[in-house]
PAZA-336134 format. One record per residue: x negated, y negated, z negated of N, C-alpha, C in turn. Coordinates in steps of 0.2 Angstrom, whole numbers, plus 5000, padded with zeros to 4 digits. Example, Ala and Ser with C-alpha at 12.3 -4.5 7.8 and 13.67 -1.06 7.14 Angstrom:
<rs>
493450284961493850224961493450164961493650114965493250054964493650004961
</rs>
This chain:
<rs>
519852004428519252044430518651994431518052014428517451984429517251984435516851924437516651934441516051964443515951974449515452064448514752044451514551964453513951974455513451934447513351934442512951914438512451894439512451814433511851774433511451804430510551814430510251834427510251844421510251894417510451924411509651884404510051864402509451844397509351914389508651914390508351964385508752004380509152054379509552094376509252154370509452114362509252184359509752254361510352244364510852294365510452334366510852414363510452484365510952484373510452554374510452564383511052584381511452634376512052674377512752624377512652574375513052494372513152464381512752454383512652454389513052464395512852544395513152574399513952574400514052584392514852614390515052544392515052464391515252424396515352414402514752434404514752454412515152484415515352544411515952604413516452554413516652524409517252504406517652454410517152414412517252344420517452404424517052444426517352474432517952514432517952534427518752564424519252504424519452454424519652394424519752374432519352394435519052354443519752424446519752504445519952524447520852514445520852504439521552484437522052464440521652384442522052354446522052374454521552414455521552444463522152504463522352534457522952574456523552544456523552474454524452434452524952464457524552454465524952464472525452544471525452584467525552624468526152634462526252574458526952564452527652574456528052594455528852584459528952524461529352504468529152434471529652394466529552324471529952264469530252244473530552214469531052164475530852124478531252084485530552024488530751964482530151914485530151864484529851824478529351864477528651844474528451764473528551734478528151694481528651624477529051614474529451574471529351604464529151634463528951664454528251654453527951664459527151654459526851584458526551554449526451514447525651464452525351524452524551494454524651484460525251484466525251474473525451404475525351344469525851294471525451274477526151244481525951204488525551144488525051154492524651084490524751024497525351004496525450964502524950894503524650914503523950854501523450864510523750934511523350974516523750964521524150924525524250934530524050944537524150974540523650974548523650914552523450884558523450844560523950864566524450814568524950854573524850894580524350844582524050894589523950984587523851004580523851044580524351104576524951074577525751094574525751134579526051174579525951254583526951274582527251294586528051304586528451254583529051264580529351214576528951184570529451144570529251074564529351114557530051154557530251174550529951224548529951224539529451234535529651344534530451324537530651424535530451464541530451514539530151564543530851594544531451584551532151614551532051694556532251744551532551804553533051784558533351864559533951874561534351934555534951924554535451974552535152044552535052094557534652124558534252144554533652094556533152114551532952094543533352064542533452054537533652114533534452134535534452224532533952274532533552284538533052314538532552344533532552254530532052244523532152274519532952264516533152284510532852354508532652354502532352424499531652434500531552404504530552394505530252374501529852414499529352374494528952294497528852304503528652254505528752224512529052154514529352124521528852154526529152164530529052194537528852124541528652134546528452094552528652084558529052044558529352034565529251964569529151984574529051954581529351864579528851834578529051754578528351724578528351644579527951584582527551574577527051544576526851524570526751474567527051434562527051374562526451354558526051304560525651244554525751174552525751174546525251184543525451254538525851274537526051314533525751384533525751404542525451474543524451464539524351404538523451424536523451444530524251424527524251444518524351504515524251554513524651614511525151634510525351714510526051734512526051814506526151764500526251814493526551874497527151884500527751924498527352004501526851964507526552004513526152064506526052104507525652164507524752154505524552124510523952124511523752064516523252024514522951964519522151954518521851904523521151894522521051834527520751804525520551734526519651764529519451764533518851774535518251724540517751714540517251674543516651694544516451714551515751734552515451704555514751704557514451664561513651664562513351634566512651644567512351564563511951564563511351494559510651484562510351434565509751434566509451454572508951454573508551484581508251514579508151564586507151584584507251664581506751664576506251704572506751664564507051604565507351604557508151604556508251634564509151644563509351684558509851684557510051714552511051714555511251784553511951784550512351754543512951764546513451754539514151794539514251804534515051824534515351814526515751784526516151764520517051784522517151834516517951864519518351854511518951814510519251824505519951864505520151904502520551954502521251944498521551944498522351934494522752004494522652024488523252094488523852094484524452094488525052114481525252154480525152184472525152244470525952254468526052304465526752314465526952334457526552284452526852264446527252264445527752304440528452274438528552184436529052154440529152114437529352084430529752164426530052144421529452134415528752134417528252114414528352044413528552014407528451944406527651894405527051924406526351924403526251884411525851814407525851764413525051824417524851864414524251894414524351944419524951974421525152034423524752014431524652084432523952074440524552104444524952054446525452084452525152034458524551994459524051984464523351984462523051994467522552024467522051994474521551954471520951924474520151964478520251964481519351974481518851924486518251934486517951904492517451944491517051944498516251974497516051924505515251904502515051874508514251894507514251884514513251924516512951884519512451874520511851834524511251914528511351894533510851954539510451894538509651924536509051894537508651934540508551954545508151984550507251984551507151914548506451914548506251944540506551944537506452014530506652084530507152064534507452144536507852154529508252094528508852114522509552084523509952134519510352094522510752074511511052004511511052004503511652024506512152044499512852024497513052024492513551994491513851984484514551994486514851994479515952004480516052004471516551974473516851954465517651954468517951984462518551994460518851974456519751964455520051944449520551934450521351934445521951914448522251864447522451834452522851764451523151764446523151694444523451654439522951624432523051614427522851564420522051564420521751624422521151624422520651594427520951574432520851534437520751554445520751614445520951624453521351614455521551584462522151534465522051524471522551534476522751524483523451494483523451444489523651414491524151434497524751404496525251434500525651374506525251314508525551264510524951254514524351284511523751264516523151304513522651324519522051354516521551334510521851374505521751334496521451404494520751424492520851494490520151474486520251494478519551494472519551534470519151574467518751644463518151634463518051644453517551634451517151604454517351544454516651484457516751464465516951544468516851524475517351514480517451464483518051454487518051434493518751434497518551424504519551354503519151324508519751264508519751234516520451214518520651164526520551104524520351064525520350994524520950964528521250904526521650864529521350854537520550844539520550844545520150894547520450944548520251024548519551044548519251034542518651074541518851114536518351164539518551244534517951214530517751214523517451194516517351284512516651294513516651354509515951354505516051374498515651374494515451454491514851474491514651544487514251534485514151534478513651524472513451584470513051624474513251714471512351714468512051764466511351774462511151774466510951794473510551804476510551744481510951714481511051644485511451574487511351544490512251494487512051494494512751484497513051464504513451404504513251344507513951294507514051294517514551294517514651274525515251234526515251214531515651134532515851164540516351194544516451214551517151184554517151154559517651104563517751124569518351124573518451134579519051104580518951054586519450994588520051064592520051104593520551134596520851174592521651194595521951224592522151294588522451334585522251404584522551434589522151494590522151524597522651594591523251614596523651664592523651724597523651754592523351834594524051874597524051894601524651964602525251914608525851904603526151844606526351794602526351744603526251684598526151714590525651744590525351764581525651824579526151864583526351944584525851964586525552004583525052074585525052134583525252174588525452234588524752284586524652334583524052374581524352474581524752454586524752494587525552504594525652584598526352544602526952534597526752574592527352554589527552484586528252444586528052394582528152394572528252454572528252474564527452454562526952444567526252434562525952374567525952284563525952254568525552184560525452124564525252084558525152014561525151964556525251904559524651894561524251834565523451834568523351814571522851754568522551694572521951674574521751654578520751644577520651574578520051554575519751484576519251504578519151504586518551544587517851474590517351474591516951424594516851364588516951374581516851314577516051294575516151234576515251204576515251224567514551234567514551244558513951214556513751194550513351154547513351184540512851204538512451234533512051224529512051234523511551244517511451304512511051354515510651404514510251394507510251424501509651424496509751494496509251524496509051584493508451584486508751624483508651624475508251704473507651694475507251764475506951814471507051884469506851904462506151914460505851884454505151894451505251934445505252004447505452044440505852034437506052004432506751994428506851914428506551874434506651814432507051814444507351734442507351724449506951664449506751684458506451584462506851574467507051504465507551464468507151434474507051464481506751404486507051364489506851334491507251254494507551274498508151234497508751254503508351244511508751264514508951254523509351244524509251184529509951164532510051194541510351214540510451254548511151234552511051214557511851224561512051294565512451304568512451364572513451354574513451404577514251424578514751474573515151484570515551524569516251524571516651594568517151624570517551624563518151594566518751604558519251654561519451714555519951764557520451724549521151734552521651744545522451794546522351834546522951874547523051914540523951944541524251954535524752014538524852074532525452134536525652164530526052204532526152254526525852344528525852344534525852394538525252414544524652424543524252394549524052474553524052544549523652574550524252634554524052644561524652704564524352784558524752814562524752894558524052924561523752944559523152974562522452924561522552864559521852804559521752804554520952824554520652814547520152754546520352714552519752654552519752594561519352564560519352514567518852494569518752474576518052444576518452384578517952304577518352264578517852204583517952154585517352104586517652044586517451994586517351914588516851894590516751894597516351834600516351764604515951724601515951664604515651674611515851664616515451674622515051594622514451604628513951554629514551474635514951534638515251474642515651424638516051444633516551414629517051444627517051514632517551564631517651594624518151654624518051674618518251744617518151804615518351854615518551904609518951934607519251994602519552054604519252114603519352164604519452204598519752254598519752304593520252354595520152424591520352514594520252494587521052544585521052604578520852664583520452694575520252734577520352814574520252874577520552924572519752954568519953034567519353034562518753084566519053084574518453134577518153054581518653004581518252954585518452934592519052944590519452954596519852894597520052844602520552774601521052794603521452774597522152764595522652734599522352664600522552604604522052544600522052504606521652484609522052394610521652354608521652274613520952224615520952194622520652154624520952084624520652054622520851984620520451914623520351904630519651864632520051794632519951734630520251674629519751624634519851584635519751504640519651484634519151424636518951374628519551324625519951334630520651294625521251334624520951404624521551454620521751494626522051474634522351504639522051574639522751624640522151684642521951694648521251734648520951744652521051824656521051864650521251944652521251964648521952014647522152064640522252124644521952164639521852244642522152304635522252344641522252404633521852464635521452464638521352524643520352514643520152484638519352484635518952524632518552564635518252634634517652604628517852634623517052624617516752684617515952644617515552724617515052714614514952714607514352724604513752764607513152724605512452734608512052744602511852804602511352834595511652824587511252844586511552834577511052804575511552774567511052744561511452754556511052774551511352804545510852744539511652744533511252714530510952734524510552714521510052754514510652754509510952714507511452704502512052754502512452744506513352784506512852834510512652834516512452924520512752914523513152864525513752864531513152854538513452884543513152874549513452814552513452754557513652714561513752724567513752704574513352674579512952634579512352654581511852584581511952544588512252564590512552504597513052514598513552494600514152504605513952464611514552504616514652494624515352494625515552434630516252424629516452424636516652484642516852474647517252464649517552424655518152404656518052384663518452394670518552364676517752364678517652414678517052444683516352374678516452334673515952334669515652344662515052364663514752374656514552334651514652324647514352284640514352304635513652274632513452284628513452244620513452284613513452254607512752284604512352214604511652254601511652204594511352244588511552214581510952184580510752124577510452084575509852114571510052144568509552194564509852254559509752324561510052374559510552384554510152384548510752374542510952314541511652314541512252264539512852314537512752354531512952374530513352354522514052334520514052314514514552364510514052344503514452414498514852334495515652394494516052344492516352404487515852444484516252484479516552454472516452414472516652364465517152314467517352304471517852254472518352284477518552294482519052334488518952404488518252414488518152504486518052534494517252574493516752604499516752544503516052564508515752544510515852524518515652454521516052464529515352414531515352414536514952394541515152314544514752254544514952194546514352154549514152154554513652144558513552084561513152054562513052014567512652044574513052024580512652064585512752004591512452024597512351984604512852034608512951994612513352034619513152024624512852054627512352064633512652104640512652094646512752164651512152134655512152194659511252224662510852164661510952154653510252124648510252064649510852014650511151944652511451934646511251894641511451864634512251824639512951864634513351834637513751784632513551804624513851784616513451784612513951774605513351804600513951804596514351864591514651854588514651914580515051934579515152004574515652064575515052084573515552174572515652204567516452224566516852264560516752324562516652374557516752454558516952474550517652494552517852524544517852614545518052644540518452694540517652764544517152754545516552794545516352834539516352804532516152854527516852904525517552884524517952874523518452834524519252874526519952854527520152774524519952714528520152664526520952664520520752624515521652634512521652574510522252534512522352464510522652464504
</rs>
């Protein structure tokens, strides 16, 4: 798959109609492989057949930050083991997570994403980010011998909120692992596409690069503490059943450090203005599942915020399609991971609407998050943060950067997910 943000097009005698029918033709391509998932399944065990995944033991973690056992396998029980047989794809059961290996990827999984947002700068020239890359295994036959066969599947899309222009960019590129050079890493956070890529360093900095057309991102973000695990020791339940459940870790409170170029359009040409160097804070999400969404949910509203004290917060409701929560988690962390208070019982309440000119989809232009006789608030940095990802994952979701505020006392600054608004999220 090409990639889908394009470098400025030089002068073309092409006729319009030559044009277009290529245009058609990539997107019939893009949808192709968004159909593979729905081939008769496979057997497990991908991840030993899967050429572009090699381990890069070059990336070890630093010990302080080994997290359960030392050994490299992930042991069942008898039990669940039978369970799996016949599934298309392994189930998730209840266990600790180990690194260095949990930062690497987990072919056999269904669906993963490596994610990183965050704020940049002060003032009048703050600015958002959000960069997410995406791993899907489709359900290619393997008796396809073609080193080319798309039984993985890449994406990313990353945005910049510029608020004193009132825009927000975005770019996303797509492609499938292997010969052509998309590639993730299974022994440690290794993940490239088309140019753009996110890596752990040996002394854990997350290293991310986005060369997209409308601007390049490099960031460099560190935190001497350890990953904070979601649910119990990286079991997270998404629902009460534990049939819908996903591995899940946060780095949350990471110092970040920045270089900004935007590359601005003059008619058919670009102007590259001088970078900006910015510091600021960000939030790393990386979870993986086969199963996430209960019966009834057509979407989620989700958040990460860095609190101002040191603390840390994650929250998120599936949700149905009158808008109603499904179920529900509070996740408020101590600045060296300890919890602080988990809840299920958090009332969301959308405050007005905002619609966007593009999809028509309506949003909330605020949320309200009640809980234990307190109100808080999610106010968005600048209205539209809305990202079309019709070319790469498919429709349109909401990815924000907002503040967190109660009776008007700045208490964070973090991001807000809302999928499933214009349309029944499908993984």
């Amino acid at each position: 798959m090409q990639r889908l943000t394009k470098k400025t097009a030089k002068p073309t005698s092409k006729p319009l109609a030559k044009l277009t029918v290529q245009s058609t033709l990539r997107r019939a391509w893009v949808k192709r492989f968004l159909m593979l998932a729905s081939v008769p399944s496979l057997p497990l065990g991908l991840t030993s057949a899967f050429s572009a995944s090699t381990p890069n033991s070059a990336l070890p973690a630093p010990s302080s930050l080994l997290v359960g056992a030392a050994a490299s396998a992930h042991p069942v029980t008898a039990a669940q083991a039978e369970s799996v047989k016949g599934s298309a794809y392994p189930k998730v059961f209840p266990r600790k997570l180990v690194f260095p290996r949990d930062f690497g990827a987990h072919p056999d999984y269904r669906t993963e994403w490596w994610y990183m947002t965050g704020w940049l700068g002060e003032g009048a020239d703050r600015l958002g980010f959000q960069v997410t890359f995406f791993r899907s295994r489709t359900l290619h036959p393997e008796s396809n011998p073609s080193r080319f066969a798309p039984r993985q599947l890449l994406f990313a899309h990353a945005a910049l909120a510029l608020p004193s222009e009132g825009q927000l960019l975005h770019a996303e590129v797509a492609g499938r692992a292997g010969p052509a050079g998309a590639s993730f890493g299974t022994a440690d956070t290794a993940l490239a596409l088309s140019g753009w890529s996110l890596q752990r360093t040996v002394d854990d900095h997350y290293k991310i690069l986005i060369p997209a057309d409308q601007f390049t991102l490099e960031l460099d973000a560190f935190t001497s503490l350890a990953p904070v695990l979601r649910g119990e020791d990286g079991y997270s339940l998404k629902a009460p059943s534990s049939q819908f459940a996903s591995y899940y870790y946060s780095r949350p409170q990471l110092n970040v450090s920045a270089r900004v170029t935007l590359k601005k359009s003059l008619g058919s040409r670009r102007r590259t203005e001088p970078p900006l160097s910015l510091s600021g804070s960000a939030w790393f999400d990386h979870e993986w599942s086969s199963s996430l969404l209960i019966a009834g949910a057509v979407g989620w509203d989700w958040i990460g915020i860095n609190l101002l004290d040191g603390s840390s917060l994650m929250a998120f409701r599936m949700r149905d399609a009158e808008k109603n929560t499904l179920f529900s988690v509070w996740d408020w962390r101590g600045e060296r991971g300890p919890v602080i208070e988990r809840r299920q019982d958090v009332s969301w309440q959308p405050l007005g609407q905002w619609r966007s000119p593009r999809s028509l989809v309506t949003y909330p232009e605020r949320l309200q998050l009640r809980l234990a006789g307190r109100t808080l608030t999610l106010q968005p940095l600048m209205p539209d943060q809305e990202v079309n990802a019709q070319a790469s994952t498919g429709g349109f979701y909401y990815e924000g950067a907002v503040e967190l505020t109660e009776n008007g006392k700045l208490l964070g600054r973090g991001y807000l997910e809302l999928t499933g608004y214009g349309a029944p999220v499908v993984l």
